[in-house]
C-alpha angles and dihedrals in degrees: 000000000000118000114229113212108261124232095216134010124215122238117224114175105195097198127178143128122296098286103009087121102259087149091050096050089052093059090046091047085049105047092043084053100043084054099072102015136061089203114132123242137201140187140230110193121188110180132184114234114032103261112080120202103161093073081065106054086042086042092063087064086065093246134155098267120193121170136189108195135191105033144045119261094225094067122357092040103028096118095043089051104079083042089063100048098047087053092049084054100048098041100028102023096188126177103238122021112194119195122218102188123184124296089252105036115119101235096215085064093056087046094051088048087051087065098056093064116120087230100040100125086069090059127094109206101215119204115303107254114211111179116193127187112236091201084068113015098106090047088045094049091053098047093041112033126158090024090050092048093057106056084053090047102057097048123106095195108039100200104203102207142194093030095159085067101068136039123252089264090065103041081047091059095035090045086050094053090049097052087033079064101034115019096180094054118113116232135204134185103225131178111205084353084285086166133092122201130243127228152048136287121289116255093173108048114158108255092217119124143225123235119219117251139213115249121172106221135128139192131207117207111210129183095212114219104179135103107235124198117224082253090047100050089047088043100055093040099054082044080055087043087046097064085247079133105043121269105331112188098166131018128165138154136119120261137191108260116145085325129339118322136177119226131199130189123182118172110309100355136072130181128184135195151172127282115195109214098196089059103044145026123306124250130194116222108275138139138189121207119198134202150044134320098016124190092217100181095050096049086056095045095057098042091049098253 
């Protein structure tokens, strides 16, 4: 089927905390459309820590796949930003361009940077997406406050996730301090993001911004050389998940163990599969660890580097 140049290209920013599932909901968001469009998407990952791994997750759905590493596009990339999506829109011209920024980007920066594009009147700026993770969410909101605060209140659509992970007592109190922050948000209770919003573009969005904050995280960015075991590999996870390496909120990458295998971990949990390398695209050996108080050179003992 052959793609017509579109005329104009809608904006989606998908927001949320290091791990919510801002990368799952954009596949879902992607296979339900393509389902019933023919219309063409592509993808602007930011991620924290330089070494992205997302675009290649999102890369095996044979998408348009654009990242800015090393930096968050709220701050350090901010004026290359609007370059990047007016050249996604000359040289890709998708229909839809969704926006995964950094886990700890404030959306209302990458929307005020939207609106610095040469081409902007061409862009329809979709409901902001903000995903937070109810298995964390209480323990997130204390240790990061008032940063934490404003990526939930600048949504318009506040995705609850991982709902399947806590019990109704939990995603009550979490869905009562989001509304407690942004009482016009919608909110929705969602299990791997399988929910996709309502609604038109925003014509009236606050022009208000967000100042950048100062978080103190760091990543560590590791190519892993060494042969795991499916023990070893659970084993040193749930020693990362167990705070043996410091506070790791957010971990990702993809090890050799019995063949290649992507690994997660967010907050207390970690999962791991298999990624077949004859069916899909191929990956080199390569991780990202998020959070404070790091214990670098361990992390790069264990996993060989």
């Amino acid at each position: 089927m052959i793609h017509m140049l579109s005329d104009n290209m809608e904006i989606t920013v998908v927001s949320g905390f290091l791990g919510a599932g801002k990368t799952t909901f954009i596949q879902e968001f992607i296979k339900q459309n393509q389902n019933s469009t023919d219309r063409k998407f592509a993808v602007l990952v930011n991620e924290f820590g330089d070494v992205p791994v997302d675009g290649d997750i999102l890369r095996k759905e044979g998408l348009e796949i654009i990242e800015l590493p090393s930096g968050c596009i709220c701050c350090s990339l901010r004026m290359s930003l609007p370059d990047t999506v007016d050249r996604i829109f000359h040289e890709i011209n998708p229909d839809i361009l969704l926006i995964e920024p950094s886990g700890i980007a404030t959306p209302n920066s990458v929307i005020d940077a939207i609106k610095n594009c040469k081409n902007v009147e061409k862009y329809i700026i979709k409901p902001l997406i903000c995903v937070v993770d109810a298995s964390v969410f209480n323990e997130l909101i204390d240790d990061f406050g008032e940063f934490y605060v404003k990526q939930i209140a600048s949504a318009d659509v506040v995705l609850i996730n991982k709902i399947d992970l806590v019990d109704n007592y939990e995603i009550e109190k979490t869905e009562r301090k989001i509304r407690e922050i942004n009482p016009s948000a919608l909110t929705v209770r969602t299990s791997y993001c399988r929910f996709i919003p309502e609604g038109g573009e925003l014509s009236n969005r606050s022009e208000k911004s967000d100042p950048d904050l100062d978080i103190f995280l760091e990543a560590v960015s590791i190519s892993p050389v060494r042969d795991f075991t499916h023990n070893e590999l659970k084993t040193v996870l749930q020693d990362v998940v167990n705070g043996k390496f410091g506070k790791v909120l957010r971990a990702k990458g993809f090890v050799r163990c019995e063949g290649m295998h992507l690994f997660q971990i967010s907050g207390k949990n970690y999962r791991i599969e298999m990624w077949d390398e004859n069916e899909k695209i191929g990956v080199t050996t390569k991780a990202v660890f998020i959070g404070n108080s790091l214990n670098k050179e361990s992390l790069r003992e264990v996993f060989g580097r």
